[in-house]
C-alpha positions as CSV (number, residue, x, y, z in Angstrom):
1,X,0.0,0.0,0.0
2,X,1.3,3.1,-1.3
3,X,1.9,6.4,1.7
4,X,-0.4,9.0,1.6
5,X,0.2,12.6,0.1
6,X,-1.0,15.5,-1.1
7,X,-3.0,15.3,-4.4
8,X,-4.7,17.9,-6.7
9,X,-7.7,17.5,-8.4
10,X,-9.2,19.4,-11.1
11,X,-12.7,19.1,-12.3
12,X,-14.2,20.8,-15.5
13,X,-17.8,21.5,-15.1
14,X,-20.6,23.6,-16.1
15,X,-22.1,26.0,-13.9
16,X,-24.5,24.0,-12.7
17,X,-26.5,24.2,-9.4
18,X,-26.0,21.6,-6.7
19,X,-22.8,20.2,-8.1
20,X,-20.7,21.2,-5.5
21,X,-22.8,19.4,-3.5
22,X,-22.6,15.9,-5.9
23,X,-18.7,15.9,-5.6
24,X,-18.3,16.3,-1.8
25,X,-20.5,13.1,-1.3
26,X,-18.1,11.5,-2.9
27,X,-15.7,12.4,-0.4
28,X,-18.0,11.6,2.2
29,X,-18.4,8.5,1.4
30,X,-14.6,7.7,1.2
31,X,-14.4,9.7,4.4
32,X,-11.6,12.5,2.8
33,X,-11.3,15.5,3.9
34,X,-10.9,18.2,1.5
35,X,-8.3,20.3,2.3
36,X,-8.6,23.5,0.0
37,X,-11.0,24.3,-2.3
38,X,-11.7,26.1,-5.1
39,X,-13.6,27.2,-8.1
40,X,-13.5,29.7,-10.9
41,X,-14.5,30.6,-14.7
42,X,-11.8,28.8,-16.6
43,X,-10.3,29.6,-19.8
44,X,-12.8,28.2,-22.1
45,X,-16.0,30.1,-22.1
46,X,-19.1,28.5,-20.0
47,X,-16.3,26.3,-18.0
48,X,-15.9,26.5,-14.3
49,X,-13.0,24.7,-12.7
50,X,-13.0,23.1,-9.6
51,X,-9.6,22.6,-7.7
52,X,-9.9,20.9,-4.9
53,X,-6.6,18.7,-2.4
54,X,-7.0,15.7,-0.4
55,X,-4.2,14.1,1.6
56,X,-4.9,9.7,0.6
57,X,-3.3,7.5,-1.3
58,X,-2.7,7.0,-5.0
59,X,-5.2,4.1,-5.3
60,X,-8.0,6.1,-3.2
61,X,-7.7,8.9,-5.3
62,X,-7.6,7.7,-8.6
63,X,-11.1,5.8,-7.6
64,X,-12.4,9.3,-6.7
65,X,-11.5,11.2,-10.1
66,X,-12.9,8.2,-11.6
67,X,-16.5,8.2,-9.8
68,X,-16.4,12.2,-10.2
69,X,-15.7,11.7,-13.9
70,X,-19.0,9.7,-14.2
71,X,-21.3,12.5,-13.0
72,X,-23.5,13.3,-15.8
73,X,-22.4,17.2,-15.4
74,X,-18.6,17.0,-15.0
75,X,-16.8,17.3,-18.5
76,X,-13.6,16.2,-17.3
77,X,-12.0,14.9,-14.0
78,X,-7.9,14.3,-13.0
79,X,-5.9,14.5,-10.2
80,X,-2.5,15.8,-10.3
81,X,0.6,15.8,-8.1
82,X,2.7,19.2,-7.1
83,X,5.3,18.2,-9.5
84,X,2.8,18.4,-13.0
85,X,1.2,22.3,-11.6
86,X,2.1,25.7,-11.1
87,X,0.7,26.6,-7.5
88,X,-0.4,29.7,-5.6
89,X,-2.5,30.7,-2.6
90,X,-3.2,34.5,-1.2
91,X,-3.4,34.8,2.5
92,X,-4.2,38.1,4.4
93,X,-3.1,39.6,7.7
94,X,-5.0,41.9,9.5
95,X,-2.7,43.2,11.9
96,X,-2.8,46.5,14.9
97,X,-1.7,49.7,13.9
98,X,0.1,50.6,17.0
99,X,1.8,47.3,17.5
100,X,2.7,46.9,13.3
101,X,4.2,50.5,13.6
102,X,6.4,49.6,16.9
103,X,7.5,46.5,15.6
104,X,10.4,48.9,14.3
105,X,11.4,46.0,11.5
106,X,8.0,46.3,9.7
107,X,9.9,46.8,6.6
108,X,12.6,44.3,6.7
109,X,9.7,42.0,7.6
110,X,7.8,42.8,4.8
111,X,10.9,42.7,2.4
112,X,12.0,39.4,3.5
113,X,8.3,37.8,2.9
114,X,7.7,39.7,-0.1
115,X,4.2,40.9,1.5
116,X,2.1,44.0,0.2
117,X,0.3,46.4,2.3
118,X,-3.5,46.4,1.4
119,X,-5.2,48.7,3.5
120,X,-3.7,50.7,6.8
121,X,-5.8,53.0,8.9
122,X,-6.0,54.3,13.0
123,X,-6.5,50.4,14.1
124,X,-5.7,47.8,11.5
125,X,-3.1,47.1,8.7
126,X,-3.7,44.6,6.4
127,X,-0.8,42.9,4.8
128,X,-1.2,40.2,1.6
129,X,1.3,37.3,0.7
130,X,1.2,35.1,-2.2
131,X,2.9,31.6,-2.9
132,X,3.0,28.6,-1.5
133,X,1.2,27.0,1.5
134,X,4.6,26.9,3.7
135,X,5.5,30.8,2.3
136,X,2.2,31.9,3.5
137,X,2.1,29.7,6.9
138,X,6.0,31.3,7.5
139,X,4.8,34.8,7.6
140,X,1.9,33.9,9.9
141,X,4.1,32.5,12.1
142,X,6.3,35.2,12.4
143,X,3.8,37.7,12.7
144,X,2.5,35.4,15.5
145,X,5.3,35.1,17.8
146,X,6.1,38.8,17.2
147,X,2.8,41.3,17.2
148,X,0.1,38.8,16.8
149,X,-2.7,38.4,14.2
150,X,-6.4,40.3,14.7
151,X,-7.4,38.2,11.8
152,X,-5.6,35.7,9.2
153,X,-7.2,34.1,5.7
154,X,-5.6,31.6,3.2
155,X,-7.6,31.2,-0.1
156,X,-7.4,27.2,-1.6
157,X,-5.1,26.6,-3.9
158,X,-5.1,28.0,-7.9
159,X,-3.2,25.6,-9.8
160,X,-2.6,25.6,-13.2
161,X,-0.8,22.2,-15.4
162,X,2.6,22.7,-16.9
163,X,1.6,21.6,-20.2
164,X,1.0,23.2,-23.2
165,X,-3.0,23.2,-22.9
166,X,-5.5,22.2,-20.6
167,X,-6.4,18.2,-21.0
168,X,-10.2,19.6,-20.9
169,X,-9.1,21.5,-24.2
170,X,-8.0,18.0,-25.8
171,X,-11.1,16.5,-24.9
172,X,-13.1,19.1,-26.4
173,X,-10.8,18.9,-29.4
174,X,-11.1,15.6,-29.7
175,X,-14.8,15.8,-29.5
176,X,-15.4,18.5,-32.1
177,X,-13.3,16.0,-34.4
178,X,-15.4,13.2,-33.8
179,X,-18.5,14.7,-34.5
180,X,-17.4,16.2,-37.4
181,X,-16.3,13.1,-38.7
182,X,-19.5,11.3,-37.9
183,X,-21.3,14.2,-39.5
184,X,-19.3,13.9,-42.5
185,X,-19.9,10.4,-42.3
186,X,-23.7,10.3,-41.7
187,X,-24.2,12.9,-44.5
188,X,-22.3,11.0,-47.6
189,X,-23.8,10.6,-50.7
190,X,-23.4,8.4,-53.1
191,X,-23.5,8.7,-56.8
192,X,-23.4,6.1,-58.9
């Protein structure tokens, strides 16, 4: 039995209503937790994507793809490892004034994590970081042990393949072909 890890999986679906609800049955079921979450327009109009990680196993999770890719509104299902994507989260800090501006290394801090000041007024600064989960989790910590955090989010992970195209495009590719083969085919007349 293979040792569990981190896997990615993206899912290509029409907006469609209750859908969200379909694929996290099917966690459920296999009793995974989901660990990030989320879902946007994606390149190809009238397409949402769905990027969702579970910590399991290789077997587990190539059964879940595989039951996801048989729901009637998913176009295409995968799951990939960290290696095959390009990652990112966002994560804010809301932060005191008084204490951020006492800190005295508010700068170097913000140099060294290569944060961005959002928003700063009489009681609250808000600082954003983007990269990876352990980049993001570093500055928290930091800002932890040092001022505190008022407030702290982390957005799921955005991932994006390192290949040319998206593997929804060469399904839908591949599609179009097919049909108009079969259209080519079903409309042949012959002469003779």
């Amino acid at each position: 039995m293979s040792d569990k890890k981190l896997y990615t999986i993206i899912i290509f679906s029409e907006n469609t209503v209750g859908l969200l609800n379909q694929i996290t049955v099917i966690f459920t079921r296999r009793q995974l937790n989901i660990e990030t979450l989320s879902v946007s327009p994606s390149a190809i109009n009238g397409i949402h994507k769905f990027t969702i990680t579970t910590i399991t196993t290789e077997d587990l999770i190539d059964k879940v793809v595989k039951q996801i890719d048989k729901r009637v509104d998913i176009l295409k299902a995968y799951y990939n490892t960290d290696e095959d994507l390009v990652i990112q989260e966002i994560a804010l800090y809301k932060l005191s004034t008084d204490l951020f501006i006492k800190m005295g290394s508010a700068e170097a801090l913000i140099r060294k994590h290569n944060a961005h000041i959002l928003e700063i007024n009489e009681t609250c600064v808000v600082l954003e970081k983007s990269g990876l989960y352990a980049e993001t989790q570093a500055l928290f910590e930091e800002l932890s042990q040092t001022i505190g955090v008022l407030q702290f989010i982390r957005s799921g992970r955005v991932a994006i393949t390192k290949s040319k195209v998206e593997r929804l495009s060469d399904m839908l590719s591949s599609m179009e072909t097919k049909r108009a083969q079969q259209f080519t085919g079903d409309n042949k007349i012959e002469l003779g």
